[in-house]
N, CA, C and O atoms as CSV, one atom per row, in Angstrom:
chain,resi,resn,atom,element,x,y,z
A,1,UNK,N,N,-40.897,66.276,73.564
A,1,UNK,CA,C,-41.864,65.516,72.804
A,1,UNK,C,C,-42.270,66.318,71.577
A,1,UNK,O,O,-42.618,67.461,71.873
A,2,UNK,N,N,-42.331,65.966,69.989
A,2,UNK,CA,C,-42.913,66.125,69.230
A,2,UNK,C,C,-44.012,66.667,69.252
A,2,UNK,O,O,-44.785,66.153,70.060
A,3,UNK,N,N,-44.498,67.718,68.543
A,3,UNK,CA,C,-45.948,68.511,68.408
A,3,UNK,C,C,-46.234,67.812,67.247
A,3,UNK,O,O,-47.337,67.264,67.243
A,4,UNK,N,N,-45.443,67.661,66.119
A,4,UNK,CA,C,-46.035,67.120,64.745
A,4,UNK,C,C,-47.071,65.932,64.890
A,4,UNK,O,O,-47.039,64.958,65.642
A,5,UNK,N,N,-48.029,66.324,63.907
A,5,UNK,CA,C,-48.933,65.171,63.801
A,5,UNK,C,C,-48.547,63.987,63.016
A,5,UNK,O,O,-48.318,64.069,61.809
A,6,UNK,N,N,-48.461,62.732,63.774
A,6,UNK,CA,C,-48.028,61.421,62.763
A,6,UNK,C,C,-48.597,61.307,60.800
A,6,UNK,O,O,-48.223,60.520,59.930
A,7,UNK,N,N,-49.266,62.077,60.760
A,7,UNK,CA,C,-49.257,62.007,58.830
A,7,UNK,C,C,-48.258,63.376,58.792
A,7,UNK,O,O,-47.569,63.329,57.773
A,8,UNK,N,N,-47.996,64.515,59.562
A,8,UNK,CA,C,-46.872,65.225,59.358
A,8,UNK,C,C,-45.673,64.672,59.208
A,8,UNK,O,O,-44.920,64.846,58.250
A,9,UNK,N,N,-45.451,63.884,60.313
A,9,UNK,CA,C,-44.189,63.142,60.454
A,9,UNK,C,C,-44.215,62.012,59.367
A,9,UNK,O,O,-43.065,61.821,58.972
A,10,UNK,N,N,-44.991,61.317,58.837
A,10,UNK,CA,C,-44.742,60.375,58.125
A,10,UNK,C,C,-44.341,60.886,57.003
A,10,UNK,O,O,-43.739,60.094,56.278
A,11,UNK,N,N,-44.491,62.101,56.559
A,11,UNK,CA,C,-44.539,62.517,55.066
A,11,UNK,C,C,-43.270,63.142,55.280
A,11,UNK,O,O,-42.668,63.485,54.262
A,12,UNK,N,N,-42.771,63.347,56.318
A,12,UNK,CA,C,-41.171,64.203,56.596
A,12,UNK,C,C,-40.319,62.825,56.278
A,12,UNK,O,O,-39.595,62.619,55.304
A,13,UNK,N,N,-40.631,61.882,57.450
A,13,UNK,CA,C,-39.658,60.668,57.119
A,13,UNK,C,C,-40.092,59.932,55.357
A,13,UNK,O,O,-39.522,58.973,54.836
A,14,UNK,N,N,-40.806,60.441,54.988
A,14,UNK,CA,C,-40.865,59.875,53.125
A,14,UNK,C,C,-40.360,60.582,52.592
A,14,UNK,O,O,-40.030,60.149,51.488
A,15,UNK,N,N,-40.040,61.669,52.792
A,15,UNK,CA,C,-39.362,63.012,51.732
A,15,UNK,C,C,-38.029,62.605,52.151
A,15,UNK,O,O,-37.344,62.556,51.129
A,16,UNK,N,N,-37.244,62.248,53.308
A,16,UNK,CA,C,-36.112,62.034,53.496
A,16,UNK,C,C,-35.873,60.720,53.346
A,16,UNK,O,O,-34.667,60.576,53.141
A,17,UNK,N,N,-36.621,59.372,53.351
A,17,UNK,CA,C,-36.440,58.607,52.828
A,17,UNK,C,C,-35.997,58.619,51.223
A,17,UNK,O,O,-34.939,58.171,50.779
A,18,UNK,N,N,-37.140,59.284,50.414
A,18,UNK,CA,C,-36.506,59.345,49.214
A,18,UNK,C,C,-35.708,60.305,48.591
A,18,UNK,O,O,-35.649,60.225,47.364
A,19,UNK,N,N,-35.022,61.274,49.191
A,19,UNK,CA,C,-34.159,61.882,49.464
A,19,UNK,C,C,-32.691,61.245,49.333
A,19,UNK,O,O,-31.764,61.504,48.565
A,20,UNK,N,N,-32.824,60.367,50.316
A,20,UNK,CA,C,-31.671,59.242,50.499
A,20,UNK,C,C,-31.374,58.549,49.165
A,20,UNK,O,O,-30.348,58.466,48.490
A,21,UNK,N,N,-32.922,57.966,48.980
A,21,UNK,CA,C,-32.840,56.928,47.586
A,21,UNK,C,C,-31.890,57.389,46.396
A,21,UNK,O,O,-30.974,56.787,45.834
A,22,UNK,N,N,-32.478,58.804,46.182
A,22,UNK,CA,C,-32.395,59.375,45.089
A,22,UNK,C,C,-30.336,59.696,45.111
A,22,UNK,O,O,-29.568,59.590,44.154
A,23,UNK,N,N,-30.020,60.069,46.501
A,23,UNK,CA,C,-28.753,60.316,46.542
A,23,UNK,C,C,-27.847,58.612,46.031
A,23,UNK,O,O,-27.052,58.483,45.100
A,24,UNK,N,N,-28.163,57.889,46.673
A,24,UNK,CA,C,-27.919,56.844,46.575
A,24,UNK,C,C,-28.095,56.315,44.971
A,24,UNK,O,O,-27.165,55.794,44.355
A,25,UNK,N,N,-29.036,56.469,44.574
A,25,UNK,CA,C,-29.089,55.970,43.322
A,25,UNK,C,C,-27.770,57.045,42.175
A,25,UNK,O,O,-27.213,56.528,41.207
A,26,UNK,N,N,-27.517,58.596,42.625
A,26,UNK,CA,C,-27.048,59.148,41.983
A,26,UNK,C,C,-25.473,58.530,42.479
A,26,UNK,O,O,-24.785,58.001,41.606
A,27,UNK,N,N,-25.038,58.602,43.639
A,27,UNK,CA,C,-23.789,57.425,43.738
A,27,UNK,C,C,-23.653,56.798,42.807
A,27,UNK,O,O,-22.929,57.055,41.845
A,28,UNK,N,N,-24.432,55.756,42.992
A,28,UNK,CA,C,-23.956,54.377,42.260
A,28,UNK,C,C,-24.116,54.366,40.397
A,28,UNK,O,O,-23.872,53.566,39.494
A,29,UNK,N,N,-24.583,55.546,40.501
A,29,UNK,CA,C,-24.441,55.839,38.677
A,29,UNK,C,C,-23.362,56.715,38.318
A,29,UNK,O,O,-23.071,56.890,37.135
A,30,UNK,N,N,-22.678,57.342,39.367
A,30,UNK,CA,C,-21.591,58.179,39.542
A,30,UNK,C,C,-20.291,56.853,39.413
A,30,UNK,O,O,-19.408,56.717,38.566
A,31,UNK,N,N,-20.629,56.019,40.616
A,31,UNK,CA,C,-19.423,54.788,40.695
A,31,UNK,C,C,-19.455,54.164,39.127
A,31,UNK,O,O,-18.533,54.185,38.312
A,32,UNK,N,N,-20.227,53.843,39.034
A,32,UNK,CA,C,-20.662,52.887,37.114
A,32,UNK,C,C,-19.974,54.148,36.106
A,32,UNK,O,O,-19.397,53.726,35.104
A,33,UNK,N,N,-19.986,54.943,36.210
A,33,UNK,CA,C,-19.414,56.057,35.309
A,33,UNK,C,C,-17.706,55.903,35.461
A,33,UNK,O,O,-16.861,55.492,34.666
A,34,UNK,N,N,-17.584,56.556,37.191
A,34,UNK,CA,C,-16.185,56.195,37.471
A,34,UNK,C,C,-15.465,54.714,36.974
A,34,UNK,O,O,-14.509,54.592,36.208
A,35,UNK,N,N,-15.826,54.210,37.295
A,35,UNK,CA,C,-15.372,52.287,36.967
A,35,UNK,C,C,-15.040,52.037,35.394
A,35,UNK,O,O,-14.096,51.382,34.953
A,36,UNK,N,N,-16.112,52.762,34.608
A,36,UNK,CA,C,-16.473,52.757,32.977
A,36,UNK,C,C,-14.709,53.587,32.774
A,36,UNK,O,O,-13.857,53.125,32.016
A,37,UNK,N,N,-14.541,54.612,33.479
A,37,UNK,CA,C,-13.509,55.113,32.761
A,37,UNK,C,C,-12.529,55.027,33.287
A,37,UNK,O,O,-11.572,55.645,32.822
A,38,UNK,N,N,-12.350,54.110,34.640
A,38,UNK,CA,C,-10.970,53.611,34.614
A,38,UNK,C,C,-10.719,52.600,34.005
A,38,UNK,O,O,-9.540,52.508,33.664
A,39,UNK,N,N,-11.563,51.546,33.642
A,39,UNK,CA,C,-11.470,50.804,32.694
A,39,UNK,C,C,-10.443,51.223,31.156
A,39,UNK,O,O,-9.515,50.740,30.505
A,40,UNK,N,N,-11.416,52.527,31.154
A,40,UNK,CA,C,-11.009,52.829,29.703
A,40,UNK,C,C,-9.333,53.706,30.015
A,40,UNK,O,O,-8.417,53.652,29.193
A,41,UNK,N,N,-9.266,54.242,30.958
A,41,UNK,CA,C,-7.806,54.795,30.848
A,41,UNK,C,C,-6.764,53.363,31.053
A,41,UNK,O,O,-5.650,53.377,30.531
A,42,UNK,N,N,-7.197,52.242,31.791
A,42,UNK,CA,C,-6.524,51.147,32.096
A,42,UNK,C,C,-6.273,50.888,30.290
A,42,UNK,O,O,-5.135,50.839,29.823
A,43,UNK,N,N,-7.129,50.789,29.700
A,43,UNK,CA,C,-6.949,50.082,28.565
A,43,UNK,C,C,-6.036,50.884,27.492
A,43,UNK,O,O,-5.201,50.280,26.819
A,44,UNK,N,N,-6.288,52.565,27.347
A,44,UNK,CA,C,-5.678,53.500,27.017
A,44,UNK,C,C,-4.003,53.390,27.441
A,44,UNK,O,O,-3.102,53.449,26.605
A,45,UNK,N,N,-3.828,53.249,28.657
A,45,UNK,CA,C,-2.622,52.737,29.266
A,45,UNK,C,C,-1.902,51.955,28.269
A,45,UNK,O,O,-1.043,52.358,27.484
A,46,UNK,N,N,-2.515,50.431,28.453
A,46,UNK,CA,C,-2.226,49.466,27.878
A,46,UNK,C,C,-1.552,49.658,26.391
A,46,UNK,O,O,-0.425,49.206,26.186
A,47,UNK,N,N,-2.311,50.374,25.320
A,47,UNK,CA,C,-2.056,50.659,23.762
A,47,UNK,C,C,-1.232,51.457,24.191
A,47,UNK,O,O,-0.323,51.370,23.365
A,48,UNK,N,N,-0.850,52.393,25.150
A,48,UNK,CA,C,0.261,53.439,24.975
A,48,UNK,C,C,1.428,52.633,25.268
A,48,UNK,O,O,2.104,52.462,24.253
A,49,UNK,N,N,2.018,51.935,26.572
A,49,UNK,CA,C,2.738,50.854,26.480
A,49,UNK,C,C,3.198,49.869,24.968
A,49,UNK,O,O,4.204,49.595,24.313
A,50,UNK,N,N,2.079,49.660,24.975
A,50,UNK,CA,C,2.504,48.507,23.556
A,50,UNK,C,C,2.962,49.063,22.426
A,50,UNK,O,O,3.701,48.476,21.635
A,51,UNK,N,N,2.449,50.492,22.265
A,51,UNK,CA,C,3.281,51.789,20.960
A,51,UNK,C,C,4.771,51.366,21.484
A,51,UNK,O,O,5.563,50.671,20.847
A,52,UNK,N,N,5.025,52.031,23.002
A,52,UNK,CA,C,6.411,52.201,23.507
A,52,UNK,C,C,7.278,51.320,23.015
A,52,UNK,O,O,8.258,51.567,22.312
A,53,UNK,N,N,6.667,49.648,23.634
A,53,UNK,CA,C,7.303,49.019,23.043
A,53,UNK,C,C,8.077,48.661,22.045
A,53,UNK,O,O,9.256,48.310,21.998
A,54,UNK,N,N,6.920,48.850,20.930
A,54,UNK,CA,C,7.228,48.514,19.561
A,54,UNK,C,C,7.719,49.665,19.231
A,54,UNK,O,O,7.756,49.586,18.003
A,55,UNK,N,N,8.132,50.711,19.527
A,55,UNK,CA,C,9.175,51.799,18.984
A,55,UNK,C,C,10.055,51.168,19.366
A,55,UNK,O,O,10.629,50.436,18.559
A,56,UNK,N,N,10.488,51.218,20.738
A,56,UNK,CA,C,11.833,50.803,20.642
A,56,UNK,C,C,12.229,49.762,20.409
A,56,UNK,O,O,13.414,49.896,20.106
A,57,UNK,N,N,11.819,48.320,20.345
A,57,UNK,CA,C,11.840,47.302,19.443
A,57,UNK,C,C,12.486,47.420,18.307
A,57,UNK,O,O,13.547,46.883,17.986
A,58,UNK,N,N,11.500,48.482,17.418
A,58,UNK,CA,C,11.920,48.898,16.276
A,58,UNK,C,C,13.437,49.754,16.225
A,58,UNK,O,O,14.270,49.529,15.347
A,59,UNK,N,N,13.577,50.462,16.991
A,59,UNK,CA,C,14.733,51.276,17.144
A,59,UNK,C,C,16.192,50.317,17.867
A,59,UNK,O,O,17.376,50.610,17.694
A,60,UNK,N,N,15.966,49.825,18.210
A,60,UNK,CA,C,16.951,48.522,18.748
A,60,UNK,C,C,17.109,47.499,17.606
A,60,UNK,O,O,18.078,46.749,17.722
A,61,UNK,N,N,16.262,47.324,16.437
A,61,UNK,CA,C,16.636,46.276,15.580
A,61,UNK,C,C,17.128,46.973,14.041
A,61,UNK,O,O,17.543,46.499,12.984
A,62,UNK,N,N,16.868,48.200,14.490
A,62,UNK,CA,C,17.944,49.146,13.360
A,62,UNK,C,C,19.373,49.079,13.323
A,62,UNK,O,O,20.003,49.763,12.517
């Protein structure tokens, strides 16, 4: 059995409650970051492809 006094304990389970929050909130601004820049390498991708293309396009109609 617990010795802590219930405003002890309540203020333990609030510090680890927002503990949690705070991890959680740093996730999901971590994921929004991650997402932001696969986006952008997806798209980076994309223009590098379409260079490729059109080189050799160009080099095939020489």
């Amino acid at each position: 059995m617990s010795t802590c006094s219930p405003s002890v304990y309540n203020r333990e389970s609030q510090a680890l409650w927002a503990s949690k929050l705070s991890k959680s909130y740093y996730q999901d601004d971590q994921q929004a970051k991650l997402m932001h820049l696969q986006a952008e390498i997806d798209s980076l991708l994309e223009q590098l492809q379409n260079l490729k293309h059109q080189r050799l396009d160009g080099v095939s109609q020489e």
